[in-house]
PyMOL CGO cylinders between C-alpha atoms (Angstrom):
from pymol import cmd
from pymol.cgo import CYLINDER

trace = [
    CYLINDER, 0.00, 0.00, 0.00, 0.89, 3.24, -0.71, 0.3, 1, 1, 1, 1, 1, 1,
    CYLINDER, 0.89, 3.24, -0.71, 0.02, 5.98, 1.70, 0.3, 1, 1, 1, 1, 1, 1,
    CYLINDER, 0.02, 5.98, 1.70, 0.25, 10.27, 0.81, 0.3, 1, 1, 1, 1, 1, 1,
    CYLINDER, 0.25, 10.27, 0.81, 1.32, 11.91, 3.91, 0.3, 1, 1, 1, 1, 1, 1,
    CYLINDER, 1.32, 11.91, 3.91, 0.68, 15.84, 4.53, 0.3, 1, 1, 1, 1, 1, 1,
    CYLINDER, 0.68, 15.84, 4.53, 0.06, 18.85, 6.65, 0.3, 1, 1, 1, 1, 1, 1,
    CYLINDER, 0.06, 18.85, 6.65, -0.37, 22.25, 6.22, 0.3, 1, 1, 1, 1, 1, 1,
    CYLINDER, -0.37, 22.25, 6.22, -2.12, 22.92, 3.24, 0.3, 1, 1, 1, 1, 1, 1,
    CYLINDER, -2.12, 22.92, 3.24, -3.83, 26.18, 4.63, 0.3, 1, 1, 1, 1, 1, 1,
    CYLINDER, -3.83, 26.18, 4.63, -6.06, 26.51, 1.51, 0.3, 1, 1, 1, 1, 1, 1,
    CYLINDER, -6.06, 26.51, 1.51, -3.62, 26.59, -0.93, 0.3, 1, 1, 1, 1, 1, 1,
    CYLINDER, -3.62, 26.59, -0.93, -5.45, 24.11, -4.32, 0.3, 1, 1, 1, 1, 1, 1,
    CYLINDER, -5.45, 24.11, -4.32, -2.22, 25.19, -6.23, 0.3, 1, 1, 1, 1, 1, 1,
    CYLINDER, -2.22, 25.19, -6.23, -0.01, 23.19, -3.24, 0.3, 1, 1, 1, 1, 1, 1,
    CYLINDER, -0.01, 23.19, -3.24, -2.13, 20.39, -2.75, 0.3, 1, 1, 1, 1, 1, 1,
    CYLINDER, -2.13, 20.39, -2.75, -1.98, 19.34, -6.51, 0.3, 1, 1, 1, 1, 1, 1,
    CYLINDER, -1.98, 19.34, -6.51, 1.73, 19.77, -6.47, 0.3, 1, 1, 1, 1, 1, 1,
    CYLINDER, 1.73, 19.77, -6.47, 1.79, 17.26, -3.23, 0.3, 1, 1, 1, 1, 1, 1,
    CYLINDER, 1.79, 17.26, -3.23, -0.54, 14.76, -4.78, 0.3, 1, 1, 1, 1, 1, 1,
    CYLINDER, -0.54, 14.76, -4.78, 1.62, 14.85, -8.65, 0.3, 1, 1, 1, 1, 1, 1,
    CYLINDER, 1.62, 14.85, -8.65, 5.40, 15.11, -6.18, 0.3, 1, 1, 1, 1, 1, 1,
    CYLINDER, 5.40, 15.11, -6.18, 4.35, 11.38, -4.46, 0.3, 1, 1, 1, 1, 1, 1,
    CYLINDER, 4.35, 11.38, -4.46, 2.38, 10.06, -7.44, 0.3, 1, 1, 1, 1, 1, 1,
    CYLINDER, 2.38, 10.06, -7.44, -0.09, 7.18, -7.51, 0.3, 1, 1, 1, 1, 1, 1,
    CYLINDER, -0.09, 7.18, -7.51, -1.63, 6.30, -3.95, 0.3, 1, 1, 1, 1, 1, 1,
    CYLINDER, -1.63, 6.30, -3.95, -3.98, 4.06, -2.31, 0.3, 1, 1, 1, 1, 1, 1,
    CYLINDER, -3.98, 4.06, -2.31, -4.83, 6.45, 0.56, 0.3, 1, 1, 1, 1, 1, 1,
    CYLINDER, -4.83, 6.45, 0.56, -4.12, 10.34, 1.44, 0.3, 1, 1, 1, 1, 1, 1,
    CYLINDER, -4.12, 10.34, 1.44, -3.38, 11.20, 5.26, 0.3, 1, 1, 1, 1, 1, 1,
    CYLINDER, -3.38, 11.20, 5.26, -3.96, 14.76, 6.17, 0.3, 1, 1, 1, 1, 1, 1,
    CYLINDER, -3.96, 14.76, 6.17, -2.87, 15.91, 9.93, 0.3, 1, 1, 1, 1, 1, 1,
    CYLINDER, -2.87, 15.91, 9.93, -4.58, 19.05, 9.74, 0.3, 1, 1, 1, 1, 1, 1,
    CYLINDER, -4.58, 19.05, 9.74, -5.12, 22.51, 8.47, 0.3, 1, 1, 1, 1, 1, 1,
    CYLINDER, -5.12, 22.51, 8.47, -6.60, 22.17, 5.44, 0.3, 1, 1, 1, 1, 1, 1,
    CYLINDER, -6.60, 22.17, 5.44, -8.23, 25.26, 4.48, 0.3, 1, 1, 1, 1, 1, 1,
    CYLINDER, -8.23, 25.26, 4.48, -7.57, 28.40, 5.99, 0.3, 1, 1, 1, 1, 1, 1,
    CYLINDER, -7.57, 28.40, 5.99, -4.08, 30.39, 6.41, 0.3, 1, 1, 1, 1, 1, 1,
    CYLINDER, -4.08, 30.39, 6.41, -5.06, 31.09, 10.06, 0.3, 1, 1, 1, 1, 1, 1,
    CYLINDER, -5.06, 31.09, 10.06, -4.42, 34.73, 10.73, 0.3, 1, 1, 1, 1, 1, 1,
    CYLINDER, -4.42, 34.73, 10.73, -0.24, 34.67, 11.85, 0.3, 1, 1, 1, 1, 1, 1,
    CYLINDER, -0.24, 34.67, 11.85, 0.58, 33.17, 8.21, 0.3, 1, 1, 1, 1, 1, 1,
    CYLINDER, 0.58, 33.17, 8.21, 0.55, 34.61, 4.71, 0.3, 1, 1, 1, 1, 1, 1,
    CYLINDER, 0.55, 34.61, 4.71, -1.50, 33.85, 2.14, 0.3, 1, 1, 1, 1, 1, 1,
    CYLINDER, -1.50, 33.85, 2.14, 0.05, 30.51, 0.09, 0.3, 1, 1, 1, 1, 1, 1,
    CYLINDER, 0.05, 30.51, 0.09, 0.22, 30.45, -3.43, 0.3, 1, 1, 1, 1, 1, 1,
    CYLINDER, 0.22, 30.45, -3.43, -2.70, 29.31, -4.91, 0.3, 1, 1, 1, 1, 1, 1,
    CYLINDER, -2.70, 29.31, -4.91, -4.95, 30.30, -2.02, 0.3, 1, 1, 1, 1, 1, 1,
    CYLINDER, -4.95, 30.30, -2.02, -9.08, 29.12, -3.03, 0.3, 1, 1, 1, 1, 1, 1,
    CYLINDER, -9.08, 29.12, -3.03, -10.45, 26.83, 0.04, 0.3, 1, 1, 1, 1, 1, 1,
    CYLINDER, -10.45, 26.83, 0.04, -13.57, 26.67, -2.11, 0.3, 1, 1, 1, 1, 1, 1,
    CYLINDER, -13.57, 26.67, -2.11, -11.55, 25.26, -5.08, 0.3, 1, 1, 1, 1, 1, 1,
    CYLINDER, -11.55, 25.26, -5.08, -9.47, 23.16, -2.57, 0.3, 1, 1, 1, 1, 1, 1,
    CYLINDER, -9.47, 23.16, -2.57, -12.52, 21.20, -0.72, 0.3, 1, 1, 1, 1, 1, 1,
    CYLINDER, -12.52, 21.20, -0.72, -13.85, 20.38, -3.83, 0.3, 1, 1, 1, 1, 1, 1,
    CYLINDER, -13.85, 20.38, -3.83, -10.61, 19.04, -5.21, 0.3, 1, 1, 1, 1, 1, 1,
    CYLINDER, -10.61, 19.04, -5.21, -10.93, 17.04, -1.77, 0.3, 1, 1, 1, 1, 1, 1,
    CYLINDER, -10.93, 17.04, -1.77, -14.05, 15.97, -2.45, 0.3, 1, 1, 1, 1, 1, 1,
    CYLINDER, -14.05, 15.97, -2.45, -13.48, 15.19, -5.77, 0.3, 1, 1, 1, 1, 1, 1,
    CYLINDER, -13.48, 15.19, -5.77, -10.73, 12.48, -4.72, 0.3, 1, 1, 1, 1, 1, 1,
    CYLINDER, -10.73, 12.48, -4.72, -11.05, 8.81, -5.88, 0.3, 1, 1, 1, 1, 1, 1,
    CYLINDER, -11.05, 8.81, -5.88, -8.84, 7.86, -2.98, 0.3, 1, 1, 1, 1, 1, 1,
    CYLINDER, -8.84, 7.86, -2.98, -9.86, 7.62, 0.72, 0.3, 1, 1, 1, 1, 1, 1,
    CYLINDER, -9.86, 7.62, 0.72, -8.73, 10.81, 2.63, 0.3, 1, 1, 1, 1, 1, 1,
    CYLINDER, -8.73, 10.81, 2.63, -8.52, 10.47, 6.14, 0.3, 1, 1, 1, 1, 1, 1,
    CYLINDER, -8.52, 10.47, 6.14, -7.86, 13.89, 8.22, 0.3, 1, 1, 1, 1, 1, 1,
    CYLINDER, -7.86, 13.89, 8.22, -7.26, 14.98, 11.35, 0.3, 1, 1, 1, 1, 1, 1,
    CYLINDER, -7.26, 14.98, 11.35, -8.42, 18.80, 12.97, 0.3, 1, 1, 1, 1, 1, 1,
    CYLINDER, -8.42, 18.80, 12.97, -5.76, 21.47, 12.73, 0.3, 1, 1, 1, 1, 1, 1,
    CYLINDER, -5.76, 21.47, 12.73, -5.25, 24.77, 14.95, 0.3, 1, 1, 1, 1, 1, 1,
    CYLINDER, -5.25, 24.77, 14.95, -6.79, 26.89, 11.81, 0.3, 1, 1, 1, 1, 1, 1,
    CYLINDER, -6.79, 26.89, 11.81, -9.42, 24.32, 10.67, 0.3, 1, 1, 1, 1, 1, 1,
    CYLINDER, -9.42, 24.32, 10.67, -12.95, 25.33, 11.92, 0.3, 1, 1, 1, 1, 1, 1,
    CYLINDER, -12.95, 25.33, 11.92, -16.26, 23.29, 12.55, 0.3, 1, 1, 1, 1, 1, 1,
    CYLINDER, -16.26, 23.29, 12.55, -17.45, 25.74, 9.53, 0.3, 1, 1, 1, 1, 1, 1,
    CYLINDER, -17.45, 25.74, 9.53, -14.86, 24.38, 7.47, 0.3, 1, 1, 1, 1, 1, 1,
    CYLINDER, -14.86, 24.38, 7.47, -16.67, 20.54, 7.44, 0.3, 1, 1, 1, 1, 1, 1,
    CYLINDER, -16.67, 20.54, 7.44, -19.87, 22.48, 5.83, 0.3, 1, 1, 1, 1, 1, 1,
    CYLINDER, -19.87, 22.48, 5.83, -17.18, 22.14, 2.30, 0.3, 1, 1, 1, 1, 1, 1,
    CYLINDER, -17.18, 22.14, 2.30, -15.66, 18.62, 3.09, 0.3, 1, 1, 1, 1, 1, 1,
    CYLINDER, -15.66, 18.62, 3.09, -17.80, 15.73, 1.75, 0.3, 1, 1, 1, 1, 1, 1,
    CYLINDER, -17.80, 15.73, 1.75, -15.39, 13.69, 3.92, 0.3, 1, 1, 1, 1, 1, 1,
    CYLINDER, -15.39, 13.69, 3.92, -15.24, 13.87, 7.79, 0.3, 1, 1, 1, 1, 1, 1,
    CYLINDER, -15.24, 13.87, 7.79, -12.02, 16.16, 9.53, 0.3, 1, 1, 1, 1, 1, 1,
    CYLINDER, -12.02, 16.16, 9.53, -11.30, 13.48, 12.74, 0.3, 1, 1, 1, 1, 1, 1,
    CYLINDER, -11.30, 13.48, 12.74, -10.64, 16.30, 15.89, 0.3, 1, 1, 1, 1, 1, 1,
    CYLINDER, -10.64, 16.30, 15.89, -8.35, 16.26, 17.69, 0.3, 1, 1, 1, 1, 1, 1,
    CYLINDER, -8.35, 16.26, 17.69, -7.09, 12.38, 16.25, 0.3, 1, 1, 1, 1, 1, 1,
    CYLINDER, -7.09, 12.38, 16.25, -7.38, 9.70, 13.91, 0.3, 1, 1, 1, 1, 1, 1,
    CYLINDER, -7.38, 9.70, 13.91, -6.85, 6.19, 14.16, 0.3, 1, 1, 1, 1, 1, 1,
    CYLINDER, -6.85, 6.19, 14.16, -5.45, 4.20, 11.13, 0.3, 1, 1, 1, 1, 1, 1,
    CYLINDER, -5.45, 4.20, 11.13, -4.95, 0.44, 10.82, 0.3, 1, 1, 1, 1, 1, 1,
    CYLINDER, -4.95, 0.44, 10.82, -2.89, -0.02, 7.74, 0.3, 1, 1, 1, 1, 1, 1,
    CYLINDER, -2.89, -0.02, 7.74, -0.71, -3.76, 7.05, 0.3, 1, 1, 1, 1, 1, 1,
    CYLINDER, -0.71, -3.76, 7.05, -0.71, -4.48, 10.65, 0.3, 1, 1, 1, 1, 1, 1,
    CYLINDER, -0.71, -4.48, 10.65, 1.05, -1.28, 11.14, 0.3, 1, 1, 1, 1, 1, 1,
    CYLINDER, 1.05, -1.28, 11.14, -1.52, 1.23, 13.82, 0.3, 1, 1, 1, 1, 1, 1,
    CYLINDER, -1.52, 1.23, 13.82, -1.19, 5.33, 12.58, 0.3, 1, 1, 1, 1, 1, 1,
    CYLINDER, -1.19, 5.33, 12.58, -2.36, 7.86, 15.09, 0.3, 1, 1, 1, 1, 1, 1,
    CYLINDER, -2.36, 7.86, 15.09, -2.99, 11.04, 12.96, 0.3, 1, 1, 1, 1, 1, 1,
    CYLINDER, -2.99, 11.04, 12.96, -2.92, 14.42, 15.27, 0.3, 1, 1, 1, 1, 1, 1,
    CYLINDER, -2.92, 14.42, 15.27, -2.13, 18.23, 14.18, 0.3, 1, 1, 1, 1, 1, 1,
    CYLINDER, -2.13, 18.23, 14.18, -0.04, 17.86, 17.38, 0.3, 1, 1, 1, 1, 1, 1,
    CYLINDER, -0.04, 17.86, 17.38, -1.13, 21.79, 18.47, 0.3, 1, 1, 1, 1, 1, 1,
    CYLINDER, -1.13, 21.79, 18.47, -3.38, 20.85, 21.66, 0.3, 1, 1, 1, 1, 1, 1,
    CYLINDER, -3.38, 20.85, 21.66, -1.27, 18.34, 23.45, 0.3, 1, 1, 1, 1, 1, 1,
    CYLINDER, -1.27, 18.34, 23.45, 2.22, 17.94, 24.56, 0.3, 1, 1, 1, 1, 1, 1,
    CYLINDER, 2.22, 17.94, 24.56, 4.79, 15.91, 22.40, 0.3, 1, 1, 1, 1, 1, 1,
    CYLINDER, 4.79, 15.91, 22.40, 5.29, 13.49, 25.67, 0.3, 1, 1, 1, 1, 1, 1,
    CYLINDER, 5.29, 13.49, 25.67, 1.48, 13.25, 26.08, 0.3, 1, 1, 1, 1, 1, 1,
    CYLINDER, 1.48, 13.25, 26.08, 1.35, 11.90, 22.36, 0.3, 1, 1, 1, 1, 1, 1,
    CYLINDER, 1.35, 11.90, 22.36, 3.97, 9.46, 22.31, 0.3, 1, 1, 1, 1, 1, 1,
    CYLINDER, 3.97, 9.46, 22.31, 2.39, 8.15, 25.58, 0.3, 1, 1, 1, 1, 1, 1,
    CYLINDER, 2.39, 8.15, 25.58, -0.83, 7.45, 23.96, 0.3, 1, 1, 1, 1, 1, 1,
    CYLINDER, -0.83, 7.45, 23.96, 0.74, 6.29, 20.85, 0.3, 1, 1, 1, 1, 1, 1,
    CYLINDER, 0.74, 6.29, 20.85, 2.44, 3.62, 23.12, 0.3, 1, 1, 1, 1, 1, 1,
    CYLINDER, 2.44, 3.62, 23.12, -0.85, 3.26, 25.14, 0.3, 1, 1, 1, 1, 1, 1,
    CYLINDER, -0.85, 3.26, 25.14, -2.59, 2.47, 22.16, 0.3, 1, 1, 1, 1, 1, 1,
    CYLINDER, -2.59, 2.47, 22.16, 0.13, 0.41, 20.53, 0.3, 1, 1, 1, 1, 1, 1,
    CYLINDER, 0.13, 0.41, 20.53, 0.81, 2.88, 17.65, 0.3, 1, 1, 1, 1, 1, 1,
    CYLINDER, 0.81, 2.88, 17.65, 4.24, 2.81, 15.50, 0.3, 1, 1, 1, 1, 1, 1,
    CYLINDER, 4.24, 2.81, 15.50, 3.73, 5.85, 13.40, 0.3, 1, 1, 1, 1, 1, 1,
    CYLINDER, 3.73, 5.85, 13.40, 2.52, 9.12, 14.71, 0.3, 1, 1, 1, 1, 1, 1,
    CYLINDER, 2.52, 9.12, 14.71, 2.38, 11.60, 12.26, 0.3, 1, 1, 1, 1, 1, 1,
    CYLINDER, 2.38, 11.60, 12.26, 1.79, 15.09, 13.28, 0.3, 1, 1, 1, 1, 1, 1,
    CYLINDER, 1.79, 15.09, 13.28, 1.95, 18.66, 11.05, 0.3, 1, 1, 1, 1, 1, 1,
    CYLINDER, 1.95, 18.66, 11.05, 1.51, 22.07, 12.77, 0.3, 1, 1, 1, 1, 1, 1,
    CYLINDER, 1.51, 22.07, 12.77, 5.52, 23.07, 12.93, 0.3, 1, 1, 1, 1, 1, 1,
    CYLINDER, 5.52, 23.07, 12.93, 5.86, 23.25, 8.99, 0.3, 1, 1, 1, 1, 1, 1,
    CYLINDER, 5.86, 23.25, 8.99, 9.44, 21.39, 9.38, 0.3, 1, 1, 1, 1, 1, 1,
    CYLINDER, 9.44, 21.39, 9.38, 9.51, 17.87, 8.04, 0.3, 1, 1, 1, 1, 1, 1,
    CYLINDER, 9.51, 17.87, 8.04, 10.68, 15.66, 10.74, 0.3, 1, 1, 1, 1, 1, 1,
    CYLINDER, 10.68, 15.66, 10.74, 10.85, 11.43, 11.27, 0.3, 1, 1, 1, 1, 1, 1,
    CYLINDER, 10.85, 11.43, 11.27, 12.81, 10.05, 14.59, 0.3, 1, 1, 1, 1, 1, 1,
    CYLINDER, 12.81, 10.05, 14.59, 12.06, 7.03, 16.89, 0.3, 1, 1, 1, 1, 1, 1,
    CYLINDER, 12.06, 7.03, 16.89, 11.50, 7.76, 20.20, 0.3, 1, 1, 1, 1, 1, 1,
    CYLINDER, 11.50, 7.76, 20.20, 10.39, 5.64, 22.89, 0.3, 1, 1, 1, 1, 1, 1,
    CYLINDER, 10.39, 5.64, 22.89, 9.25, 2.61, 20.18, 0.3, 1, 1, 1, 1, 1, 1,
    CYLINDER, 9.25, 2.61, 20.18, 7.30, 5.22, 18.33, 0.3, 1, 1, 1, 1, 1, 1,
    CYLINDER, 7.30, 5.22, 18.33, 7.74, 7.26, 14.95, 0.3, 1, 1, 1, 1, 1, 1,
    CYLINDER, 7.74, 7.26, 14.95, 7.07, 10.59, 15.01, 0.3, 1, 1, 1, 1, 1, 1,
    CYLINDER, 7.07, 10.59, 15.01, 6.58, 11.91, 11.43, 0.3, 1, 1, 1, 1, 1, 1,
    CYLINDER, 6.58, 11.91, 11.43, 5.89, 15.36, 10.26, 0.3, 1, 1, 1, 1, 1, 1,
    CYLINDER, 5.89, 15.36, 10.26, 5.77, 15.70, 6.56, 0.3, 1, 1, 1, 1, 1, 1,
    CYLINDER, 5.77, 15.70, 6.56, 6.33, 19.34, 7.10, 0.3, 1, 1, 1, 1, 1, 1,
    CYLINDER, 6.33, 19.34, 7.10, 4.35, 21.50, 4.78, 0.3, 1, 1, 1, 1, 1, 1,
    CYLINDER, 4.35, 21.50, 4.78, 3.27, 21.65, 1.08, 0.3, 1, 1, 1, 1, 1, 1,
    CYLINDER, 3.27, 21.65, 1.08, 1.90, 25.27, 1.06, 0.3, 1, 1, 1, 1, 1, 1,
    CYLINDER, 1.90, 25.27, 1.06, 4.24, 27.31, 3.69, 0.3, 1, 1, 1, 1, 1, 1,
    CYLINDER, 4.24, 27.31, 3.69, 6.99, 25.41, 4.67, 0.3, 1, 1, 1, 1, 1, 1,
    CYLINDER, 6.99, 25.41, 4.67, 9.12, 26.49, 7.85, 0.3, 1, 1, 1, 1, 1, 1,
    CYLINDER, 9.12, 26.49, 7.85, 12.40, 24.93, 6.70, 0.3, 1, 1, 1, 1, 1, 1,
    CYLINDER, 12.40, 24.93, 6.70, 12.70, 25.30, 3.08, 0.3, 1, 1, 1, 1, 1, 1,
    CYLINDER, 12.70, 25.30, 3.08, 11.47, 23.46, 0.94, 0.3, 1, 1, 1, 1, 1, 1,
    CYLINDER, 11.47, 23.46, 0.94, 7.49, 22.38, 0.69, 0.3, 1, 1, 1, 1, 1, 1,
    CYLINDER, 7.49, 22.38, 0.69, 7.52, 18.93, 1.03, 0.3, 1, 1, 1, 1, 1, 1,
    CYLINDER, 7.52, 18.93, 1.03, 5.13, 15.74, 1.22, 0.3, 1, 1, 1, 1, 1, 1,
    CYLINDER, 5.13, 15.74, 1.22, 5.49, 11.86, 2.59, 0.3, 1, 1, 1, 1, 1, 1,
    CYLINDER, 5.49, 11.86, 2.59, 4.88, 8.80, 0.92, 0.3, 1, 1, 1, 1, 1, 1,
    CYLINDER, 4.88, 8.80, 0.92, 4.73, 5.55, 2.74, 0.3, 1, 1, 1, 1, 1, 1,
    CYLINDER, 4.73, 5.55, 2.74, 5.31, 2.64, 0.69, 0.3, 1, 1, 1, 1, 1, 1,
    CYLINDER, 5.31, 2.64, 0.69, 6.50, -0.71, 2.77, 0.3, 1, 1, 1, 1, 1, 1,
    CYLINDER, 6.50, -0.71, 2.77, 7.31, 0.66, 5.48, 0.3, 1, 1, 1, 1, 1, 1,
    CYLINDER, 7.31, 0.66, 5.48, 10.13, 2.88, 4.02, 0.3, 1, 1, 1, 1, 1, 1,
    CYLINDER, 10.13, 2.88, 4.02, 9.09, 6.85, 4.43, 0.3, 1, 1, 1, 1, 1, 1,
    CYLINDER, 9.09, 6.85, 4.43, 10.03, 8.84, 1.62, 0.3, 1, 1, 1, 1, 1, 1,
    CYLINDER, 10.03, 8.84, 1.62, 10.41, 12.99, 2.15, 0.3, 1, 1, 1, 1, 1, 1,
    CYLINDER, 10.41, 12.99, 2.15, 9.23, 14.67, -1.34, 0.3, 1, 1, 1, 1, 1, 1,
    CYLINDER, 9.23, 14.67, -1.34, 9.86, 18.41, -2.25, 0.3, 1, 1, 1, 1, 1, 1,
    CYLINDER, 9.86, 18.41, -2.25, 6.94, 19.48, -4.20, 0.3, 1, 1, 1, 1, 1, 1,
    CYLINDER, 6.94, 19.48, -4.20, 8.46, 22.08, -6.58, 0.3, 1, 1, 1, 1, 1, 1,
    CYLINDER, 8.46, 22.08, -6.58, 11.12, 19.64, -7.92, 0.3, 1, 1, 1, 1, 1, 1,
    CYLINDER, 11.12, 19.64, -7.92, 9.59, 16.28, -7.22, 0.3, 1, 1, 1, 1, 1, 1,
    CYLINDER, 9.59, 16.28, -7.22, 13.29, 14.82, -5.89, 0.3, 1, 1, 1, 1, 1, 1,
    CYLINDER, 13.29, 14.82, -5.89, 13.46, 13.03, -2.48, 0.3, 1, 1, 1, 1, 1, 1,
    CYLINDER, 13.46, 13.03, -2.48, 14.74, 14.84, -0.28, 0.3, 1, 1, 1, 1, 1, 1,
    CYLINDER, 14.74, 14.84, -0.28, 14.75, 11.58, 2.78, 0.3, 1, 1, 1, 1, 1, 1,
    CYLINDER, 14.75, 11.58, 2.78, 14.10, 8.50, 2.95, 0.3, 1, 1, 1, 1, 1, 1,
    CYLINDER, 14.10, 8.50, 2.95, 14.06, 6.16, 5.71, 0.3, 1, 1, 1, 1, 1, 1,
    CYLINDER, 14.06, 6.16, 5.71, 12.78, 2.60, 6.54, 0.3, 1, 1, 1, 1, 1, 1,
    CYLINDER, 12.78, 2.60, 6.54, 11.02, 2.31, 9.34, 0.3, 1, 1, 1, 1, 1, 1,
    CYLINDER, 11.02, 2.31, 9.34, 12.34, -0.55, 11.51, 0.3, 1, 1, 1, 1, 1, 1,
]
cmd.load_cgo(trace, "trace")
């Protein structure tokens, strides 16, 4: 299976396309949150139309599973055909358990606890726009950092493809990372 892992799209149609054509065919498209609005501390992304971006959602032929950001509002399901999980969701993929979170609301600690708790190996979190993917504690902490206003460089998506995570930059479609997961 191959899984689509992102963050941060803040409304931007223009980045989400470039994330979805950067990691290429999929079977399923992970979103850990803020999906439609630039919240009012960022700039406006390229390509800014939430209108135009739900309905590319909703126009999907893949599942997309999401999980509630700091900048995505209850308004903002009124758009989604499909439902935004707040503040988590839960994904069992090839015996492999995928807690999806923003990671705004709770502590980094608190997360990996219930990750273990729960028996997760892959946490993937957005909110800090920096792509990220460490073990800690049994548990893998990805961040695919973010397609529309990345933090660290270069706007970026994940692909998960047996169990090997592969860091994407959007504009130029290279890998950037990748990394089995053990």
């Amino acid at each position: 299976m191959r899984i689509t892992i992102m963050s941060d799209t803040h409304g931007s149609r223009t980045a989400f396309q470039k994330a979805l054509e950067a990691a290429g065919p999929c079977d399923l498209i992970l979103h850990a949150g803020d999906i439609l609005y630039h919240g009012p501390r960022n700039l406006l992304p390229e390509g800014y139309d939430p209108g135009e971006l739900a309905q590319a959602i909703n126009n999907l032929d893949k599942p997309f599973i999401a999980a509630a950001g700091n900048c995505d509002a209850p308004v903002d399901q009124l758009m989604l055909s499909v439902p935004v999980q707040a503040p988590y969701a839960l994904v069992y993929l090839e015996h492999m358990l995928i807690l999806v979170t923003h990671g705004h609301a709770a502590g980094e600690e608190e997360l990996i606890g219930l990750a273990r708790q729960w028996g997760v190996k892959l946490l993937v979190t957005g909110h800090t726009h920096v792509k990220r993917l460490e073990k800690r504690n049994g548990v893998y902490l990805l961040n695919p950092g973010s397609c529309a206003l990345p933090k660290d460089g270069s706007p970026s998506v994940a692909v998960l493809e047996d169990f090997r995570v592969h860091f994407i930059n959007i504009e130029s479609k290279e890998t950037i990372q990748s990394q089995a997961l053990l």
